[in-house]
C-alpha positions as CSV (number, residue, x, y, z in Angstrom):
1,X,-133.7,69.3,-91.1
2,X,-132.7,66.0,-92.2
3,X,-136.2,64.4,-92.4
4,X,-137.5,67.9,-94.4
5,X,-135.1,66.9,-96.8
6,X,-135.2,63.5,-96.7
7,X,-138.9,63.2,-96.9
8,X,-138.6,66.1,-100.0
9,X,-136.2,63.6,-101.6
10,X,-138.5,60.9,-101.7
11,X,-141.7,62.7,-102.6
12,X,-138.9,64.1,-105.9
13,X,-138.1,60.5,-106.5
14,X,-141.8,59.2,-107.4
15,X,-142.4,62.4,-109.2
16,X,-139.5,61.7,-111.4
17,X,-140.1,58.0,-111.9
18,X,-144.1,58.6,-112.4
19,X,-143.4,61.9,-115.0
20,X,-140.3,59.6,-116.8
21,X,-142.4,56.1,-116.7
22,X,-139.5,54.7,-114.9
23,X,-139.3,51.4,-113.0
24,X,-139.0,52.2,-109.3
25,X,-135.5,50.6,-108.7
26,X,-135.5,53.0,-105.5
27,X,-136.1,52.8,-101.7
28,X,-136.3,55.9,-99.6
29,X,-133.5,58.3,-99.5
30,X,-131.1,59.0,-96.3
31,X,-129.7,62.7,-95.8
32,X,-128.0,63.8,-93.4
33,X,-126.4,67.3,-92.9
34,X,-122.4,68.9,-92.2
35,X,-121.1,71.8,-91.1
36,X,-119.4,72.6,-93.7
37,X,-116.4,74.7,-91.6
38,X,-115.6,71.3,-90.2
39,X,-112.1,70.8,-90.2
40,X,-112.6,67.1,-91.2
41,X,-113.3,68.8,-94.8
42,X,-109.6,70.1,-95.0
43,X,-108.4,66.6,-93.8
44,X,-109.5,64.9,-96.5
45,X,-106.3,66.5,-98.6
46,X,-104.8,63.9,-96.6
47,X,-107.1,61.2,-96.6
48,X,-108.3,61.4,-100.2
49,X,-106.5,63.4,-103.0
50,X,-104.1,66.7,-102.0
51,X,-106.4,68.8,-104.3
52,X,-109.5,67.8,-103.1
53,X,-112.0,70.7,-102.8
54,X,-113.7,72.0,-99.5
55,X,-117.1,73.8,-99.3
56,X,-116.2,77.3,-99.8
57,X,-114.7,76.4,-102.9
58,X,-118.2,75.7,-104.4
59,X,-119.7,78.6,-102.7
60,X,-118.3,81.0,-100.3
61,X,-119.3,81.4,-97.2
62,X,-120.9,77.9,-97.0
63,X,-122.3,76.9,-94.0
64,X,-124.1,73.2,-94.3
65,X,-122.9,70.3,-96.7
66,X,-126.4,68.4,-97.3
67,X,-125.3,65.1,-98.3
68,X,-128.1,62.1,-99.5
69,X,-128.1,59.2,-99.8
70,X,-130.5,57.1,-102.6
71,X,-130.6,52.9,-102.0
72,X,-131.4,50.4,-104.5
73,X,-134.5,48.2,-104.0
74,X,-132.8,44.4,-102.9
75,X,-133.8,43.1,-106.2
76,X,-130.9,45.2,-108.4
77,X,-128.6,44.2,-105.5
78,X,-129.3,40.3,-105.9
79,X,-129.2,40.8,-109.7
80,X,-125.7,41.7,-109.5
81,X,-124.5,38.2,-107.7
82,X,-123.7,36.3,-111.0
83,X,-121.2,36.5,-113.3
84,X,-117.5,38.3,-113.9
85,X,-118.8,41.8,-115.5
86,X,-121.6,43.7,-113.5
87,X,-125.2,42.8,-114.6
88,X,-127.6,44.8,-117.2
89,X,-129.8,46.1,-114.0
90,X,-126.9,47.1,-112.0
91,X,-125.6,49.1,-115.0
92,X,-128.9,50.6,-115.7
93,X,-129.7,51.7,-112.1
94,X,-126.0,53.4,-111.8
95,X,-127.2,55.4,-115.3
96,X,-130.7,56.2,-114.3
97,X,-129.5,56.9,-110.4
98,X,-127.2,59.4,-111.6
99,X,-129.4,61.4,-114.5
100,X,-132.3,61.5,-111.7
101,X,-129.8,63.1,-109.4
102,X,-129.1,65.7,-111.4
103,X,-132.4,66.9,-111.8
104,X,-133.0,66.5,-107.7
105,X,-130.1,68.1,-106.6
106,X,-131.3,71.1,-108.8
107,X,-134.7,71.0,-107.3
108,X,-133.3,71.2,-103.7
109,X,-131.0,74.4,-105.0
110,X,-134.3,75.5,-106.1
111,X,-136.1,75.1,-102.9
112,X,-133.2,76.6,-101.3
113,X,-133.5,79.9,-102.9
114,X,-137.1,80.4,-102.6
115,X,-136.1,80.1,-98.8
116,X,-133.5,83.4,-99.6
117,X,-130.1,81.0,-99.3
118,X,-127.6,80.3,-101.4
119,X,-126.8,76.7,-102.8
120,X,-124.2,75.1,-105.0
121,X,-123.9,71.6,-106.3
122,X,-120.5,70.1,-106.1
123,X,-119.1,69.2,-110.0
124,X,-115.8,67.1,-110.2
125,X,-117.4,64.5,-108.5
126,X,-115.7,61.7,-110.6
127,X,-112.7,60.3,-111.1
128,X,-109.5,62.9,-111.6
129,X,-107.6,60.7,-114.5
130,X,-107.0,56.6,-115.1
131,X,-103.5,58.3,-113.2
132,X,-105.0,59.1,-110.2
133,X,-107.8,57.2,-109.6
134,X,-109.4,59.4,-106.7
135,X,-111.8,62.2,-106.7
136,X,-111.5,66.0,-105.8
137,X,-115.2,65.8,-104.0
138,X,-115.1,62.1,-102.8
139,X,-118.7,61.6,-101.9
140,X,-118.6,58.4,-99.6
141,X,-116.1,60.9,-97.3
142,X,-118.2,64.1,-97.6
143,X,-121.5,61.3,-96.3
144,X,-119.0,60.0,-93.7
145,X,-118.2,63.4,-92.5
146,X,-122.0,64.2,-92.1
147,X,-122.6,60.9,-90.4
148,X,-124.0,58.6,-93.2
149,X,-121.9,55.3,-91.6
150,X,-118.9,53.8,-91.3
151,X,-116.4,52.4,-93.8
152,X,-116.5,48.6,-94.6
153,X,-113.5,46.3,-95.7
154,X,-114.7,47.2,-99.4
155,X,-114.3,50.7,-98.9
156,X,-118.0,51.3,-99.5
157,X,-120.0,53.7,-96.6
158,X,-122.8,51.2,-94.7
159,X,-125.5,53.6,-94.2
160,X,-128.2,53.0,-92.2
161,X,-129.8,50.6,-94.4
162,X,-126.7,49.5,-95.7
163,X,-124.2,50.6,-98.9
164,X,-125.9,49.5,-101.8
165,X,-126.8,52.8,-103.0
166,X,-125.6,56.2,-104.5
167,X,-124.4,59.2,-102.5
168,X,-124.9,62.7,-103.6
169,X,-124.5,66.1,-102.1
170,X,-124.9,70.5,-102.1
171,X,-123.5,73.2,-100.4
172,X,-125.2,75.8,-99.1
173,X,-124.9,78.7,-97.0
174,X,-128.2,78.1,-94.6
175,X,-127.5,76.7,-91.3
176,X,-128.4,73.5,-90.2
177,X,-127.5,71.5,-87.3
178,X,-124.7,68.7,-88.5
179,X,-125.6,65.0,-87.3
180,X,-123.0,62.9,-85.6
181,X,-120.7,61.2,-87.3
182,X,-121.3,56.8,-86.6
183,X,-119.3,55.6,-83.8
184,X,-120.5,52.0,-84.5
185,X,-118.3,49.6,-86.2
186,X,-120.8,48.5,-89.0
187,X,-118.2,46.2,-91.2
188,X,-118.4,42.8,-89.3
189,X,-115.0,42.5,-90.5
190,X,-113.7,45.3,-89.0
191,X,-115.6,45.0,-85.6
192,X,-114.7,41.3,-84.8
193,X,-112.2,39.5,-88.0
194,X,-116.0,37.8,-89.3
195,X,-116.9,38.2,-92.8
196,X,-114.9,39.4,-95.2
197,X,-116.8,38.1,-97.8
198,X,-116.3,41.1,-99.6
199,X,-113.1,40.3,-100.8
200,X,-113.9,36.3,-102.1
201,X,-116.8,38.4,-103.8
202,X,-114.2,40.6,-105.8
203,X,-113.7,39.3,-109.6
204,X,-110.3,40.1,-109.8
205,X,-108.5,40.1,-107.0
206,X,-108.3,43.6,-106.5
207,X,-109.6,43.9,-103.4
208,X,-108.1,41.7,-99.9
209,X,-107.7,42.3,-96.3
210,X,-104.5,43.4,-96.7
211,X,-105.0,46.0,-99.7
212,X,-106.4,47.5,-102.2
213,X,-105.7,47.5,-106.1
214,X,-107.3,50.6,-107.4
215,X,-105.8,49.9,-111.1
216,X,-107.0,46.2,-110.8
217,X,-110.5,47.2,-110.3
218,X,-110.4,50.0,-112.4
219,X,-109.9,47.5,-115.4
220,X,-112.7,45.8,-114.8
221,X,-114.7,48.3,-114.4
222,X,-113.7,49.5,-118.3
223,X,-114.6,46.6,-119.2
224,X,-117.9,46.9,-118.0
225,X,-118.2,50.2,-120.0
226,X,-117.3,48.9,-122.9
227,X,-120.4,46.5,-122.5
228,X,-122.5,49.7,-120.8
229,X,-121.2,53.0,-122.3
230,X,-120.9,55.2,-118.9
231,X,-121.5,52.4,-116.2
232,X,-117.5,52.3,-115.3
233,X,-118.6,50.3,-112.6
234,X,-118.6,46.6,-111.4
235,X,-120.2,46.7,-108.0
236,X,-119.7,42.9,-106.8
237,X,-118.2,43.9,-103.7
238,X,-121.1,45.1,-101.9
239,X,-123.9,42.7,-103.2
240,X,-124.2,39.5,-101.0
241,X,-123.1,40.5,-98.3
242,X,-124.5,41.2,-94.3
243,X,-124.1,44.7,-94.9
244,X,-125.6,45.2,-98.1
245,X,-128.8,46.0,-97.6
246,X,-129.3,46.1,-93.5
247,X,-130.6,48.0,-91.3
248,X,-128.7,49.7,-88.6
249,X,-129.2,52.2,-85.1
250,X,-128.5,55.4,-87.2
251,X,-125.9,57.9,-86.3
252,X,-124.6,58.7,-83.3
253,X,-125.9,61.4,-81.0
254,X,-123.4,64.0,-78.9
Protein backbone atom coordinates (compact mmCIF):
# COMPACT_ATOMS: atom_id res chain seq x y z
CA UNK A 1 0.00 0.00 0.00
CA UNK A 2 2.81 2.18 0.63
CA UNK A 3 3.98 2.47 -3.06
CA UNK A 4 0.02 3.16 -4.15
CA UNK A 5 0.32 5.97 -2.04
CA UNK A 6 3.59 6.95 -2.41
CA UNK A 7 3.53 6.82 -6.14
CA UNK A 8 -0.17 8.95 -5.85
CA UNK A 9 1.78 11.48 -3.72
CA UNK A 10 4.24 12.19 -6.30
CA UNK A 11 2.01 12.15 -9.39
CA UNK A 12 -0.20 15.05 -6.74
CA UNK A 13 3.10 16.90 -6.24
CA UNK A 14 3.76 17.76 -10.18
CA UNK A 15 0.15 18.39 -10.56
CA UNK A 16 0.26 20.94 -7.92
CA UNK A 17 3.57 22.51 -8.83
CA UNK A 18 2.58 22.42 -12.85
CA UNK A 19 -1.34 23.93 -12.03
CA UNK A 20 0.49 26.68 -9.34
CA UNK A 21 3.65 27.48 -11.69
CA UNK A 22 5.78 26.46 -8.76
CA UNK A 23 9.48 25.77 -8.80
CA UNK A 24 9.97 22.01 -8.11
CA UNK A 25 11.87 22.32 -4.76
CA UNK A 26 10.69 18.55 -4.27
CA UNK A 27 12.03 14.98 -4.66
CA UNK A 28 9.76 12.01 -4.43
CA UNK A 29 7.67 11.41 -1.37
CA UNK A 30 8.21 8.35 1.25
CA UNK A 31 4.96 6.85 2.99
CA UNK A 32 4.76 4.40 5.02
CA UNK A 33 1.77 3.05 6.95
CA UNK A 34 0.73 2.26 11.06
CA UNK A 35 -1.66 0.45 12.77
CA UNK A 36 -3.12 2.77 14.31
CA UNK A 37 -4.20 0.44 17.66
CA UNK A 38 -0.53 0.28 18.18
CA UNK A 39 0.25 0.73 21.61
CA UNK A 40 3.36 2.83 20.70
CA UNK A 41 0.60 5.59 19.97
CA UNK A 42 -0.49 5.80 23.70
CA UNK A 43 3.29 5.80 24.73
CA UNK A 44 3.95 8.80 23.22
CA UNK A 45 1.94 10.59 26.46
CA UNK A 46 5.15 9.67 27.80
CA UNK A 47 7.56 10.29 25.26
CA UNK A 48 6.16 13.54 23.88
CA UNK A 49 3.51 15.70 25.65
CA UNK A 50 0.77 13.95 28.35
CA UNK A 51 -2.09 15.27 26.15
CA UNK A 52 -0.97 14.14 23.08
CA UNK A 53 -3.73 12.72 20.81
CA UNK A 54 -4.00 9.00 19.52
CA UNK A 55 -5.90 7.94 16.29
CA UNK A 56 -9.22 7.38 17.51
CA UNK A 57 -9.28 10.76 18.63
CA UNK A 58 -9.39 12.05 15.03
CA UNK A 59 -11.64 9.37 13.88
CA UNK A 60 -13.10 6.54 15.68
CA UNK A 61 -12.48 3.31 14.97
CA UNK A 62 -9.26 4.08 13.02
CA UNK A 63 -7.43 1.46 11.80
CA UNK A 64 -4.12 2.75 9.65
CA UNK A 65 -2.12 6.00 10.39
CA UNK A 66 -0.70 6.82 6.70
CA UNK A 67 2.17 8.95 7.45
CA UNK A 68 4.43 10.74 4.31
CA UNK A 69 7.09 11.95 3.96
CA UNK A 70 8.04 14.99 1.25
CA UNK A 71 12.13 15.71 0.80
CA UNK A 72 13.67 18.81 -0.41
CA UNK A 73 15.68 18.70 -3.63
CA UNK A 74 19.75 18.99 -2.18
CA UNK A 75 19.87 22.39 -3.58
CA UNK A 76 17.37 24.12 -0.70
CA UNK A 77 19.40 21.98 1.76
CA UNK A 78 22.89 23.51 0.65
CA UNK A 79 21.25 26.92 0.52
CA UNK A 80 20.70 26.84 4.06
CA UNK A 81 24.60 26.28 5.08
CA UNK A 82 25.42 30.08 5.47
CA UNK A 83 24.62 32.38 7.84
CA UNK A 84 23.02 32.77 11.62
CA UNK A 85 19.12 33.14 10.53
CA UNK A 86 17.80 30.32 8.09
CA UNK A 87 18.04 31.34 4.37
CA UNK A 88 15.15 32.86 1.98
CA UNK A 89 14.79 29.23 0.10
CA UNK A 90 14.66 27.37 3.24
CA UNK A 91 11.92 29.63 4.48
CA UNK A 92 10.03 29.54 1.32
CA UNK A 93 10.13 25.75 0.86
CA UNK A 94 8.89 25.31 4.75
CA UNK A 95 5.77 27.79 3.48
CA UNK A 96 5.10 26.34 0.14
CA UNK A 97 5.77 22.52 1.66
CA UNK A 98 3.16 23.05 4.05
CA UNK A 99 0.17 25.00 1.89
CA UNK A 100 0.83 21.98 -0.76
CA UNK A 101 0.23 19.58 1.95
CA UNK A 102 -2.82 20.70 2.75
CA UNK A 103 -4.30 20.42 -0.40
CA UNK A 104 -2.70 16.57 -0.75
CA UNK A 105 -3.65 15.31 2.35
CA UNK A 106 -7.24 16.36 1.32
CA UNK A 107 -6.93 14.63 -2.04
CA UNK A 108 -5.84 11.35 -0.37
CA UNK A 109 -9.15 11.74 2.13
CA UNK A 110 -10.77 12.15 -1.09
CA UNK A 111 -9.44 9.11 -2.74
CA UNK A 112 -10.23 7.40 0.41
CA UNK A 113 -13.85 7.84 0.31
CA UNK A 114 -14.46 7.05 -3.22
CA UNK A 115 -12.89 3.66 -2.00
CA UNK A 116 -16.09 3.67 0.86
CA UNK A 117 -13.53 4.40 4.10
CA UNK A 118 -13.35 6.90 6.35
CA UNK A 119 -10.31 9.43 6.68
CA UNK A 120 -9.42 12.25 8.95
CA UNK A 121 -6.44 14.59 8.86
CA UNK A 122 -4.78 15.23 12.11
CA UNK A 123 -5.10 19.28 13.16
CA UNK A 124 -2.92 20.47 16.24
CA UNK A 125 -0.02 19.50 14.51
CA UNK A 126 2.03 22.54 15.75
CA UNK A 127 3.36 23.77 18.59
CA UNK A 128 0.98 23.72 21.99
CA UNK A 129 2.27 27.33 23.42
CA UNK A 130 6.02 29.20 23.64
CA UNK A 131 5.22 27.18 27.40
CA UNK A 132 5.28 24.03 26.22
CA UNK A 133 7.17 23.73 23.27
CA UNK A 134 5.88 20.15 22.08
CA UNK A 135 3.11 19.07 20.00
CA UNK A 136 -0.23 17.06 20.69
CA UNK A 137 0.32 15.11 17.12
CA UNK A 138 4.24 15.11 17.00
CA UNK A 139 4.78 14.02 13.41
CA UNK A 140 8.46 12.86 13.40
CA UNK A 141 7.00 10.18 16.31
CA UNK A 142 3.81 9.27 14.47
CA UNK A 143 6.66 8.62 11.04
CA UNK A 144 8.80 6.81 13.58
CA UNK A 145 6.05 4.62 14.75
CA UNK A 146 5.19 3.69 11.05
CA UNK A 147 8.80 3.02 10.31
CA UNK A 148 10.05 6.28 8.54
CA UNK A 149 13.77 5.93 10.40
CA UNK A 150 15.46 6.47 13.28
CA UNK A 151 16.16 9.53 15.39
CA UNK A 152 19.51 11.49 14.94
CA UNK A 153 21.53 13.55 17.65
CA UNK A 154 19.41 16.57 16.30
CA UNK A 155 16.28 15.07 16.97
CA UNK A 156 15.24 15.07 13.35
CA UNK A 157 13.81 11.37 11.79
CA UNK A 158 16.59 10.11 8.92
CA UNK A 159 14.34 8.61 6.52
CA UNK A 160 15.39 6.65 3.86
CA UNK A 161 16.82 9.32 1.90
CA UNK A 162 17.64 11.25 4.77
CA UNK A 163 15.80 14.10 7.19
CA UNK A 164 15.78 17.04 5.14
CA UNK A 165 12.18 17.05 4.50
CA UNK A 166 8.57 17.58 5.92
CA UNK A 167 6.40 14.86 7.51
CA UNK A 168 2.73 14.66 7.21
CA UNK A 169 0.07 12.32 8.02
CA UNK A 170 -4.15 10.90 8.01
CA UNK A 171 -6.02 8.53 9.82
CA UNK A 172 -8.25 6.33 8.41
CA UNK A 173 -10.27 3.45 9.17
CA UNK A 174 -9.13 1.02 5.98
CA UNK A 175 -6.70 -1.50 6.84
CA UNK A 176 -3.44 -1.66 5.71
CA UNK A 177 -0.49 -3.71 6.58
CA UNK A 178 1.95 -1.45 9.06
CA UNK A 179 5.75 -1.47 7.90
CA UNK A 180 8.42 -2.18 10.39
CA UNK A 181 9.68 0.17 12.39
CA UNK A 182 13.94 0.88 11.47
CA UNK A 183 16.16 -1.26 13.58
CA UNK A 184 19.24 0.46 11.99
CA UNK A 185 21.15 3.03 13.88
CA UNK A 186 21.14 5.73 11.11
CA UNK A 187 22.74 8.85 13.30
CA UNK A 188 26.59 8.11 12.94
CA UNK A 189 26.65 9.66 16.20
CA UNK A 190 24.62 7.44 17.86
CA UNK A 191 25.85 4.19 16.17
CA UNK A 192 29.61 4.66 16.80
CA UNK A 193 30.49 8.46 18.85
CA UNK A 194 31.48 9.89 14.82
CA UNK A 195 29.88 12.99 13.73
CA UNK A 196 28.06 15.05 15.62
CA UNK A 197 28.33 17.70 13.42
CA UNK A 198 25.00 18.48 14.08
CA UNK A 199 25.56 20.24 17.13
CA UNK A 200 28.88 22.65 15.83
CA UNK A 201 26.18 23.26 13.05
CA UNK A 202 23.61 24.70 15.70
CA UNK A 203 23.69 28.76 15.83
CA UNK A 204 23.10 29.11 19.23
CA UNK A 205 24.06 26.57 21.26
CA UNK A 206 20.97 25.04 21.76
CA UNK A 207 21.57 21.95 20.78
CA UNK A 208 24.82 19.44 22.27
CA UNK A 209 25.50 15.84 23.00
CA UNK A 210 24.49 16.22 26.22
CA UNK A 211 21.00 18.20 25.75
CA UNK A 212 18.74 19.97 24.30
CA UNK A 213 17.51 23.68 24.76
CA UNK A 214 14.06 23.78 23.36
CA UNK A 215 13.63 27.62 24.47
CA UNK A 216 17.22 28.46 23.04
CA UNK A 217 16.18 27.28 19.68
CA UNK A 218 12.91 28.43 19.87
CA UNK A 219 14.26 32.06 19.91
CA UNK A 220 15.97 31.74 17.02
CA UNK A 221 13.53 30.35 15.25
CA UNK A 222 11.22 33.81 16.06
CA UNK A 223 13.67 35.47 14.85
CA UNK A 224 13.56 33.92 11.71
CA UNK A 225 9.74 34.73 11.55
CA UNK A 226 10.11 37.97 12.10
CA UNK A 227 12.35 38.09 8.85
CA UNK A 228 9.70 35.24 7.19
CA UNK A 229 6.20 35.79 8.72
CA UNK A 230 5.17 31.89 9.47
CA UNK A 231 8.64 30.18 8.73
CA UNK A 232 9.34 29.77 12.79
CA UNK A 233 11.96 27.71 11.74
CA UNK A 234 15.83 27.75 11.49
CA UNK A 235 16.78 24.37 10.11
CA UNK A 236 20.78 24.47 10.38
CA UNK A 237 20.91 21.32 12.15
CA UNK A 238 20.16 19.03 9.51
CA UNK A 239 21.81 20.73 6.43
CA UNK A 240 25.58 19.59 5.99
CA UNK A 241 25.54 16.85 7.40
CA UNK A 242 26.08 12.66 6.32
CA UNK A 243 22.62 12.24 7.04
CA UNK A 244 21.02 14.95 5.30
CA UNK A 245 20.17 13.87 2.29
CA UNK A 246 21.46 9.92 2.11
CA UNK A 247 20.25 7.15 1.13
CA UNK A 248 19.59 4.23 3.32
CA UNK A 249 18.29 0.09 3.35
CA UNK A 250 14.70 1.14 4.12
CA UNK A 251 12.79 -0.23 7.06
CA UNK A 252 13.07 -3.17 8.59
CA UNK A 253 11.19 -6.32 7.78
CA UNK A 254 9.58 -8.89 10.64
Amino acid sequence: MREVIAEALWRLVREYVRENGLEPIWEPPLARCADARDPLFARLKEIVVPNHYLPENYLPGARTVVSWFIPFKKAIADGNKEGFHCSAAWAGAYLATNAMAVELNERLVENIRAQGGRAAIPHDTGMISREIIYSRWSQKHVAWIAGHGSFGLNNMLISDVGCVGRYYSIVTDLEAKPDSRVLEERCLYKKSGACGRCTRRCPTGALSVQAFDRRLCLELCEKNEALYPGADICGKCVVGLPCSVARYGGPAQD
